[in-house]
N, CA, C and O of each residue as an XYZ file, in Angstrom:
312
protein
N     -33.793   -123.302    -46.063
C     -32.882   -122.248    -45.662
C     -31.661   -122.892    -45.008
O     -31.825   -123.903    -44.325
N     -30.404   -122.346    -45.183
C     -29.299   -122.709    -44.741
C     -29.383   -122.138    -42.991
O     -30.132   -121.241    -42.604
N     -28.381   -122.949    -42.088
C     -28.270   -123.096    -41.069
C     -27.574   -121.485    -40.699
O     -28.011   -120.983    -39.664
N     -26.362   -120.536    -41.606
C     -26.008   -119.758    -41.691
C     -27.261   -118.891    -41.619
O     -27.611   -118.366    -40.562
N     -27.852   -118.767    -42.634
C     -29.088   -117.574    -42.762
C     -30.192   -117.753    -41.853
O     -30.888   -116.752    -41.685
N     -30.602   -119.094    -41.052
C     -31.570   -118.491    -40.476
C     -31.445   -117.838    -39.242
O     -32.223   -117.040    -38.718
N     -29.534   -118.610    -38.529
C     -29.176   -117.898    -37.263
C     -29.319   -116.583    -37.761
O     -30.250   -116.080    -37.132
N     -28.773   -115.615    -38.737
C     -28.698   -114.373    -38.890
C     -29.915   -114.032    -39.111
O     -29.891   -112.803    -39.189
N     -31.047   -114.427    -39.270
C     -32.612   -113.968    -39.464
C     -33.048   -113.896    -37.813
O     -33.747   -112.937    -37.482
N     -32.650   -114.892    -36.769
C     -32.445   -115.165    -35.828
C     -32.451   -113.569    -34.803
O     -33.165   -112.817    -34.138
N     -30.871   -113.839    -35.381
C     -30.345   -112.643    -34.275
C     -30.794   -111.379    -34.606
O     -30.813   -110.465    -33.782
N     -31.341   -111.201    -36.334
C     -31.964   -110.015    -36.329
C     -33.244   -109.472    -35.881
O     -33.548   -108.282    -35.811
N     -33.942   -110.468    -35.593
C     -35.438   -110.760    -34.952
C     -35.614   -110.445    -33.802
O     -36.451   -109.746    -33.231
N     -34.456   -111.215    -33.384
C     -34.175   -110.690    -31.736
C     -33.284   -109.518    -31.085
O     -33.353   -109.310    -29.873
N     -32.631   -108.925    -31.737
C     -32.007   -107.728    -32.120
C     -33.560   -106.685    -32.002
O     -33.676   -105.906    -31.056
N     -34.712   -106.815    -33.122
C     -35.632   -105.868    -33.238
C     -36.811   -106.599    -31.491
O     -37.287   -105.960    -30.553
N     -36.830   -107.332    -31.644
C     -37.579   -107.956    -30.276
C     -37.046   -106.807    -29.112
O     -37.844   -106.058    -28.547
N     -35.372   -106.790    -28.812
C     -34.959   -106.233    -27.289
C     -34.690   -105.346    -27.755
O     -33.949   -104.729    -26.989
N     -34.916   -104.591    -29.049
C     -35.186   -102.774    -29.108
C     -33.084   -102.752    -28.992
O     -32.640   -101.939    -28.182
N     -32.285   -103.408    -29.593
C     -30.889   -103.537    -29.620
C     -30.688   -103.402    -30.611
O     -31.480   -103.890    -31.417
N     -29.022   -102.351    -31.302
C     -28.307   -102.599    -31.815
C     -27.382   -103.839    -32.118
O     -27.556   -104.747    -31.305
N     -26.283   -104.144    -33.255
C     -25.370   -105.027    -32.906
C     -24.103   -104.628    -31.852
O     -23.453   -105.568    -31.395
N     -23.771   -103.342    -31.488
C     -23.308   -102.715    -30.666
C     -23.324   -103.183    -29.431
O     -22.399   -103.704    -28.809
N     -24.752   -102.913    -28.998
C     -25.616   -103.329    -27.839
C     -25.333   -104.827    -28.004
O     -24.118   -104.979    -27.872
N     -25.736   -105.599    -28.157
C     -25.393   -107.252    -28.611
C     -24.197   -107.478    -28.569
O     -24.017   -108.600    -28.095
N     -23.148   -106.911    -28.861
C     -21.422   -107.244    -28.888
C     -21.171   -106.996    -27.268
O     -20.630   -107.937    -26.688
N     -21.539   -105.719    -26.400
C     -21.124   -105.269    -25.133
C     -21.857   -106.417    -24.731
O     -21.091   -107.320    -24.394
N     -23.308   -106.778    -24.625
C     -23.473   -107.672    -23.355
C     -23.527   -108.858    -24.154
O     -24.575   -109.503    -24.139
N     -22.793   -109.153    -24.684
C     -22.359   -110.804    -24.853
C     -20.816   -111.065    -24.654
O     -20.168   -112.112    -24.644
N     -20.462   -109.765    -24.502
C     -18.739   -109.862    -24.499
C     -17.956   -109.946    -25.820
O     -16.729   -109.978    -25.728
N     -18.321   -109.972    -26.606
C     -17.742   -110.203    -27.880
C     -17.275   -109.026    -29.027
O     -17.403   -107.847    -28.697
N     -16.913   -109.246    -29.926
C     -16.597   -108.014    -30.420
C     -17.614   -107.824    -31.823
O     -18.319   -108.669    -32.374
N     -17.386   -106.327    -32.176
C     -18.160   -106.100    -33.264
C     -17.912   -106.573    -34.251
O     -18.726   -107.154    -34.969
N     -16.429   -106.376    -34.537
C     -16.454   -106.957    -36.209
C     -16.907   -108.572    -36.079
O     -17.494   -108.928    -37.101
N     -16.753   -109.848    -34.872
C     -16.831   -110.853    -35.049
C     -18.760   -110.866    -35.587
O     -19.193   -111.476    -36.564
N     -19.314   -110.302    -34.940
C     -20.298   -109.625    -34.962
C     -21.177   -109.272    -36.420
O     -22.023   -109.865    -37.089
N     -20.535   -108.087    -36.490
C     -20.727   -107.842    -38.117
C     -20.110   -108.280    -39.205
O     -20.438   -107.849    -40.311
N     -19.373   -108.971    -39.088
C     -18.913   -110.255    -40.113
C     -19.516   -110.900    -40.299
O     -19.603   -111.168    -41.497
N     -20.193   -111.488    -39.588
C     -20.924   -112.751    -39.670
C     -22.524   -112.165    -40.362
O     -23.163   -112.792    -41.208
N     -22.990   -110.652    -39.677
C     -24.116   -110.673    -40.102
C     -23.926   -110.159    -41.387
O     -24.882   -110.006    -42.146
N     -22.783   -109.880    -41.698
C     -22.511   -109.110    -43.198
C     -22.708   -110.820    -44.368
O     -23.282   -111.091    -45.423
N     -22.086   -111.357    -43.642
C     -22.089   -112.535    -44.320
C     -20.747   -112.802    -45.152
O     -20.791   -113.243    -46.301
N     -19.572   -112.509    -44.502
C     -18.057   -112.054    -44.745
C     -17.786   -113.618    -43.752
O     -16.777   -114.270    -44.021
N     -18.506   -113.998    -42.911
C     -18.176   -115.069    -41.708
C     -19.019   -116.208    -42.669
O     -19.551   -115.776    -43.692
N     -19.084   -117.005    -42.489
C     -19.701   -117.948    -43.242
C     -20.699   -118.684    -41.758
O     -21.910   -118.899    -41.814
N     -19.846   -118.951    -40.573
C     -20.079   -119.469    -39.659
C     -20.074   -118.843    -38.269
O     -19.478   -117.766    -38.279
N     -20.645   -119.255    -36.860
C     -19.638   -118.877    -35.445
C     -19.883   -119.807    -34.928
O     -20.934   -120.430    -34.775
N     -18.380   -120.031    -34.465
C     -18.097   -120.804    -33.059
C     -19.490   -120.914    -31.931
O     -20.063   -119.955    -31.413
N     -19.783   -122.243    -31.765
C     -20.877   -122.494    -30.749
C     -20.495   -121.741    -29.681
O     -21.332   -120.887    -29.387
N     -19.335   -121.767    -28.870
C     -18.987   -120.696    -27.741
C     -19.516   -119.032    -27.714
O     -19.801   -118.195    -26.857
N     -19.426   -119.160    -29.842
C     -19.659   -117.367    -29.950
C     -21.119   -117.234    -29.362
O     -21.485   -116.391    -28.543
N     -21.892   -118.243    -29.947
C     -23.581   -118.473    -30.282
C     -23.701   -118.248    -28.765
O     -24.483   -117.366    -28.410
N     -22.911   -119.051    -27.665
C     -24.069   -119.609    -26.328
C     -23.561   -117.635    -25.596
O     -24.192   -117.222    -24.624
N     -22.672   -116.913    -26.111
C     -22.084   -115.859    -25.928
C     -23.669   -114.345    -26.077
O     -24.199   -113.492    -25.365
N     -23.773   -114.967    -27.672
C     -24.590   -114.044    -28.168
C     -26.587   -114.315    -27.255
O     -27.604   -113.675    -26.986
N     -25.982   -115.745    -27.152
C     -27.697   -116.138    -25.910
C     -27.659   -115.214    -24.975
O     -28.493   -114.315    -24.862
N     -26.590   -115.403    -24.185
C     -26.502   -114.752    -22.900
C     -26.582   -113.233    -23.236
O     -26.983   -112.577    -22.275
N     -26.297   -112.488    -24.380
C     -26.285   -111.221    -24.567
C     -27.708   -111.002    -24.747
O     -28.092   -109.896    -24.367
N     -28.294   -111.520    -25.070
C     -30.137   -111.876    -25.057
C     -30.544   -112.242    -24.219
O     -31.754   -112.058    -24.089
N     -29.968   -112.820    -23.370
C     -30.367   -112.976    -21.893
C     -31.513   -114.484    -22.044
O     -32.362   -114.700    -21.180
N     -31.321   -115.446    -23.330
C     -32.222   -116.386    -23.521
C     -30.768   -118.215    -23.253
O     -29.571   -118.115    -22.982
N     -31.178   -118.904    -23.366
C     -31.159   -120.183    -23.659
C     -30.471   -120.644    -25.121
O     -31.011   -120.103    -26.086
N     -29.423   -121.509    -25.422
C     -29.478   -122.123    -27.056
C     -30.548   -122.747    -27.101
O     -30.855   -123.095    -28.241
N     -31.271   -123.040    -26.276
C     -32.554   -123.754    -26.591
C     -33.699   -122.813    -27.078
O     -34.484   -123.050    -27.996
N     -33.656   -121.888    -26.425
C     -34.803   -120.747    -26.410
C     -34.183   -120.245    -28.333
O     -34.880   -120.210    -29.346
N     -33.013   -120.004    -28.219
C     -32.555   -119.360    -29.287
C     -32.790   -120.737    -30.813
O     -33.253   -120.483    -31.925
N     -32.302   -122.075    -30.321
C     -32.918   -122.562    -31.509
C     -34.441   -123.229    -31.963
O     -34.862   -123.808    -32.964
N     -35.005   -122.819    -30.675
C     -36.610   -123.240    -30.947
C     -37.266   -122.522    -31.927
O     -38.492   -122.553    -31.824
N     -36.862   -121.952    -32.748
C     -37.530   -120.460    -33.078
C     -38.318   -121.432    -34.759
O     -37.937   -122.596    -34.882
N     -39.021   -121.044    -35.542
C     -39.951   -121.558    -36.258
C     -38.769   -122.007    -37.568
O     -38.806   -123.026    -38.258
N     -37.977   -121.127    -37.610
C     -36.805   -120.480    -38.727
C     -35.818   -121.724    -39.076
O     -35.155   -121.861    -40.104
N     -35.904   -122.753    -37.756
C     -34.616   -123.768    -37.858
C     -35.835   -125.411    -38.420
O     -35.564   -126.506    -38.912
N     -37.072   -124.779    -38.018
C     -37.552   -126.019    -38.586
C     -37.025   -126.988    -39.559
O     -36.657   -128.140    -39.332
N     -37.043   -126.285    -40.795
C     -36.197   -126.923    -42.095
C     -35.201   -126.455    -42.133
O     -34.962   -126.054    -43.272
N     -34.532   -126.299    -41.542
C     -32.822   -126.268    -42.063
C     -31.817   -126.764    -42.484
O     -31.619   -127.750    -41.775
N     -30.952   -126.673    -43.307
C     -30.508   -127.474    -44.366
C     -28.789   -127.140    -43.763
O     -28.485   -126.097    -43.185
N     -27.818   -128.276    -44.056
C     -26.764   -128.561    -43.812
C     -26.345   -127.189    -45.142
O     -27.027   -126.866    -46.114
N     -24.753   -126.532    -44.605
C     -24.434   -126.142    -45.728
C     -23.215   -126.956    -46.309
O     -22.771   -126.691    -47.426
């Protein structure tokens, strides 16, 4: 799996985990929706590490917590 798809498998996991919208996820990470739904649309190809440690804190977890997850095991350069 590409590095793109599993963050977005990622955030959707954890999205259904804290019972959140991407709405909900844009307000408490500070960020905006379309950067948001671009990316999960798959219109973004990528986000800015700043966006990522943004979208942690909107989860209230760690980049560590966020890339430990089983999903990045094999992940492949795109």
């Amino acid at each position: 799996m590409q590095l793109a798809d599993a963050t977005r498998k990622r955030i959707i996991n954890l999205l259904k985990e804290n019972n959140m919208k991407p709405y909900d996820l844009s307000k408490a990470a500070g960020i905006s929706l379309p950067t948001l739904t671009d990316f999960m649309k798959n219109d973004t190809k990528n986000l800015r590490m700043d966006t990522m440690l943004h979208i942690c804190e909107g989860f209230k977890i760690t980049l560590k917590d966020f890339y430990s997850d089983a999903l990045f095991d094999d992940v492949m350069s795109e």
